[in-house]
C-alpha distance (Angstrom), angle and dihedral (degrees) to the residues before:
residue distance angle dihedral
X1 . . .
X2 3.90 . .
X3 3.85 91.1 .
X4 4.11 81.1 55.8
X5 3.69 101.7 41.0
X6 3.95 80.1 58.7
X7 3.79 101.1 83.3
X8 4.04 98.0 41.9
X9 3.79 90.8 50.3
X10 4.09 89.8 49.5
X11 3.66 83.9 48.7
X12 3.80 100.4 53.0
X13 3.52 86.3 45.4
X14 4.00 89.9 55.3
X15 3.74 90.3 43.8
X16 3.81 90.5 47.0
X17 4.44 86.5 46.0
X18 3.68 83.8 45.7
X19 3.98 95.2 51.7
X20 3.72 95.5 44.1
X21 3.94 92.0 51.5
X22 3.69 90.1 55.7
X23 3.84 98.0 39.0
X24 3.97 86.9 52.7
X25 3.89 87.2 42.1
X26 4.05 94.3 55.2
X27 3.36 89.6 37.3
X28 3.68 95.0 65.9
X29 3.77 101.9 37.8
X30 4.22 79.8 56.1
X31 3.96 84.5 58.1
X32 3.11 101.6 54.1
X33 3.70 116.3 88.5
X34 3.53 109.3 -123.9
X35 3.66 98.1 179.7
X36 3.37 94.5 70.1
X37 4.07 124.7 94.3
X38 4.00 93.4 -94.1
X39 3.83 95.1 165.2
X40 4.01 114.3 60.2
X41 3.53 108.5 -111.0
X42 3.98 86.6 -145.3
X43 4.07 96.6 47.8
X44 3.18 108.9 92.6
X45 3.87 94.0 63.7
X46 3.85 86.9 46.3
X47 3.58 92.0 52.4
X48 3.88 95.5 54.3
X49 3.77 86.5 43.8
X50 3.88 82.6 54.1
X51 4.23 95.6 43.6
X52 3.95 91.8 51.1
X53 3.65 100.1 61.4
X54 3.64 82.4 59.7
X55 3.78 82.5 66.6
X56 3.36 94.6 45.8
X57 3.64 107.8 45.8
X58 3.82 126.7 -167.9
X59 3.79 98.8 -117.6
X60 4.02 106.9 152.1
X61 3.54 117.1 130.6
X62 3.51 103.6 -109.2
X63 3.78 87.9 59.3
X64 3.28 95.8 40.4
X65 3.98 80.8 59.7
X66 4.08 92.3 50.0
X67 3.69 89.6 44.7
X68 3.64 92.8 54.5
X69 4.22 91.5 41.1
X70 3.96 96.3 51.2
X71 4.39 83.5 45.6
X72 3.62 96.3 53.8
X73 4.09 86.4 40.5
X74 3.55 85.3 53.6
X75 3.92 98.0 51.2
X76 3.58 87.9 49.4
X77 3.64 106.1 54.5
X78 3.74 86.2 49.1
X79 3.68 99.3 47.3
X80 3.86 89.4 51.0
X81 4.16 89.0 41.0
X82 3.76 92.9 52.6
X83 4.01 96.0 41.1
X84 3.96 82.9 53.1
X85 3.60 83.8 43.2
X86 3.97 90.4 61.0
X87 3.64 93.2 46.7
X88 3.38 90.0 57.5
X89 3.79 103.7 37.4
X90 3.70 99.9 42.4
X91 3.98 103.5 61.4
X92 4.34 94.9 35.1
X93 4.00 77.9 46.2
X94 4.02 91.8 57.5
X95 3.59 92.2 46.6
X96 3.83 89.1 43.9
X97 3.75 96.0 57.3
X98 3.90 84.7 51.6
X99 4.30 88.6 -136.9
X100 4.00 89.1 138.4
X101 4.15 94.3 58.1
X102 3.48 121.8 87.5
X103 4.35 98.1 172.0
X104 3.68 106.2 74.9
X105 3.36 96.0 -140.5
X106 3.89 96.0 54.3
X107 3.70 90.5 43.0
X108 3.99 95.0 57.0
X109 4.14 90.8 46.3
X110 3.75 88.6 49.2
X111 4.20 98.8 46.2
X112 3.70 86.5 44.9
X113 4.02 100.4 51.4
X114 3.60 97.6 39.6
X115 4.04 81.0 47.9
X116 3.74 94.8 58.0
X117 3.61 89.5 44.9
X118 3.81 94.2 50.5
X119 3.81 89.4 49.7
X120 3.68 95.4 45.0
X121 3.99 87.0 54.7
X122 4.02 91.3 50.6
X123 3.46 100.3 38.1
X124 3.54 97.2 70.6
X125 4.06 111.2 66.4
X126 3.67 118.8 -117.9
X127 3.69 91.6 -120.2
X128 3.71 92.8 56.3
X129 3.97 79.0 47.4
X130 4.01 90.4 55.6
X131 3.77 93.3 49.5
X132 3.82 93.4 53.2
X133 3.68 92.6 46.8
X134 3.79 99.0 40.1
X135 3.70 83.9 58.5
X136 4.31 97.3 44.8
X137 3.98 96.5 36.7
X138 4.01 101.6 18.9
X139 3.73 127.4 -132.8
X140 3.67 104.9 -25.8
X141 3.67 146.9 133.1
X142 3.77 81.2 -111.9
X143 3.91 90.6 62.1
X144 3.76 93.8 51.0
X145 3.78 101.6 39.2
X146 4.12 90.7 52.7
X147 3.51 92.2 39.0
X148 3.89 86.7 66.0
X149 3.40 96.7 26.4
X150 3.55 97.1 60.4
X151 4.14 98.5 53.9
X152 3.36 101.1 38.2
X153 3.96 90.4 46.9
X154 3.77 82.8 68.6
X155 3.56 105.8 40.8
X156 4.10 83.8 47.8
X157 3.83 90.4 49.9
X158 3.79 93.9 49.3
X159 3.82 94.4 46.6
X160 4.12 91.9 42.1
X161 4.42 80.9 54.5
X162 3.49 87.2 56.7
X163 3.84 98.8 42.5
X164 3.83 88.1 48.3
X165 3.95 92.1 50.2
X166 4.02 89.4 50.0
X167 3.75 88.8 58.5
X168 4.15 106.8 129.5
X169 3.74 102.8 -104.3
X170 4.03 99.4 -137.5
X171 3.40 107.3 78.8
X172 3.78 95.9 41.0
X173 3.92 79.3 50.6
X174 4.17 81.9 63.2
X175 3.62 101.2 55.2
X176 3.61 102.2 44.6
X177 3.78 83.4 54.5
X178 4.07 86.2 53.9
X179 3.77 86.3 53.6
X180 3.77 101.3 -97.0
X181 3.57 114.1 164.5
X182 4.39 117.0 -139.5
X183 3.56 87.4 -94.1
X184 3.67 91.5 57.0
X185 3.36 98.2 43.9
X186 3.79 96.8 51.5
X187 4.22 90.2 47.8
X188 3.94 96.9 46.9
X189 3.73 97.6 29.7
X190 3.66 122.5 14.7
X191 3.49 94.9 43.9
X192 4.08 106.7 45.2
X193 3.93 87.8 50.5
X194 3.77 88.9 44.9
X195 3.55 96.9 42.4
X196 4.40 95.7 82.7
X197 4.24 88.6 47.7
X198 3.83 87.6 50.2
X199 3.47 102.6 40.7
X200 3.79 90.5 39.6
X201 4.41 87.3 58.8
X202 3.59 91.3 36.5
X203 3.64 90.1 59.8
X204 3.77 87.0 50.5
X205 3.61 99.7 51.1
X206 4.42 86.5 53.7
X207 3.89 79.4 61.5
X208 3.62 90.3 51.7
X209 3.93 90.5 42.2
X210 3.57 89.4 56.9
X211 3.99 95.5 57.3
X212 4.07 82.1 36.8
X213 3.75 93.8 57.7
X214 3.98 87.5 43.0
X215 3.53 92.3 58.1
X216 3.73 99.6 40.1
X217 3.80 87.8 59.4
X218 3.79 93.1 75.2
X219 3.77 85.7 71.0
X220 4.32 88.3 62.5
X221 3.29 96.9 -83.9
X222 4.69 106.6 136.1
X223 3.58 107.2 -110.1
X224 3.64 153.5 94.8
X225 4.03 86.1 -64.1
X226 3.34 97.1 54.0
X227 3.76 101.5 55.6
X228 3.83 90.2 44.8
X229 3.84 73.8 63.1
X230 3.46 95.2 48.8
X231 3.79 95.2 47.3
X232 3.76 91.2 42.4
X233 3.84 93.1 62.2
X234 3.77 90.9 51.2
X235 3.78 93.7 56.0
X236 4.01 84.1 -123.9
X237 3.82 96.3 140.8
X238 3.89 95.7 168.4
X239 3.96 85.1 68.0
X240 3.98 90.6 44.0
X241 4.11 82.0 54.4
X242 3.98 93.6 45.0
X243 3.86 87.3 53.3
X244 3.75 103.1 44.6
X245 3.88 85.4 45.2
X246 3.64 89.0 53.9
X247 3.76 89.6 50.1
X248 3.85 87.2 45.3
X249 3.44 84.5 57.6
X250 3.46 103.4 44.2
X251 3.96 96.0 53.7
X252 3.81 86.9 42.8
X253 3.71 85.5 64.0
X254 4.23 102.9 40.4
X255 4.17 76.5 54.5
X256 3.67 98.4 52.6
X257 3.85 88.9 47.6
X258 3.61 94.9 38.7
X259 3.73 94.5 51.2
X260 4.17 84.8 49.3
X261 3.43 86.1 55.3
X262 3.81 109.8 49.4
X263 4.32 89.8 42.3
X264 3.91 81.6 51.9
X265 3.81 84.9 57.7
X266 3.53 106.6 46.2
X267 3.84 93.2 34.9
């Protein structure tokens, strides 16, 4: 009867999901004050000016030179932000997945410290995190590489917990029964079948980094952001196109090789 009861409950609870969704969906299109002016009545003639410097694209060498500057600054602050990332999400991800404890009580007040940690590091958005250390350390490489560093260290430790978890139970079965200790079994087991999962997000999250870094260089920060910013407050749209081409561009390319990479893996 339990085994029965199973599927109704799961599907009052879906209905019940389902009803608070829409409740908290109705509720805000009710709170929004629609009788206000919610279109600017001077937009569309901003938005054409915007659309025809698409057309007529920026494409002298000298800022074809910038351009290609602020994107290599770009991919650099977020290669060294997510390797920073990795050094900080791998080991707080071990302890968050709790694979190293063997007492249950131990194990549960580990998982669930490192946890808050983790989701005190995420929770906060790297730009928020480039504001506060623009104003403690200044405008420096420094600022930018901790500001995504920091974040995405969390969201890569809570994902690599997970990953680790996941792991297919059978062969880690295999080497306790040779004698392995936990610390064994997570370097010669966990780890080489988690490896293509983990390197396959990490990869992922430097594609993020690179539209993180873009963004957080509207707060000062040199790169690709922060000429769009530039450009922007001179009303020279054909440069704001060049850039977010280049950026196009840019992510376009981390893809391709990304994609390379992770079929490589699981081939």
């Amino acid at each position: 009867m339990r085994a029965l009861d199973r599927p109704s409950s799961l599907l009052e609870s879906r209905r019940l999901l389902t009803f608070v969704l829409l409740a908290a969906v109705g509720w805000s299109l009710f709170s929004v004050s629609w009788g206000t002016g919610i279109i600017h009545t001077g937009g569309g003639s901003s938005a054409a000016q915007i659309l025809k410097g698409l057309f007529t694209l920026d494409l002298s060498p000298s800022f074809l030179r910038l351009a290609l500057r602020s994107s290599w600054t770009t991919v650099s602050y977020a290669l060294a932000g997510i390797t920073l990332a990795v050094a900080i999400g791998l080991p707080l991800g071990v302890l968050a997945s709790g694979v190293l404890s063997s007492a249950h009580w131990s194990r549960l007040s580990a998982i669930g410290s490192v946890r808050l940690l983790l989701a005190f590091l995420r929770s906060i958005h790297e730009l928020v995190w480039a504001w506060l250390l623009v104003i403690a350390i200044g405008l420096s490489p420094v600022a930018a590489v901790l500001a995504l560093a920091i974040p995405y260290g969390g969201i890569l430790g809570r994902v690599y917990s997970e990953i680790l978890v996941d792991i297919p139970q059978e062969p880690l079965r295999s080497l306790r029964a040779a004698g392995a200790s936990e610390l064994k079994v997570l370097l010669y087991g966990r780890l080489p079948m988690a490896l293509p999962d983990m390197l396959s997000y990490t990869l992922y999250r430097f594609e993020c980094g690179i539209r993180s870094v873009a963004i957080m260089s509207f707060v000062g920060i040199a790169g690709l952001g922060y000429q769009v910013q530039l450009s922007l407050d001179d009303l020279l749209y054909d440069q704001v196109w060049t850039l977010l081409l280049a950026l196009i561009a840019l992510i376009t390319l981390v893809d391709v090789w990304s994609s390379a990479v992770r079929s490589r893996l699981t081939s």
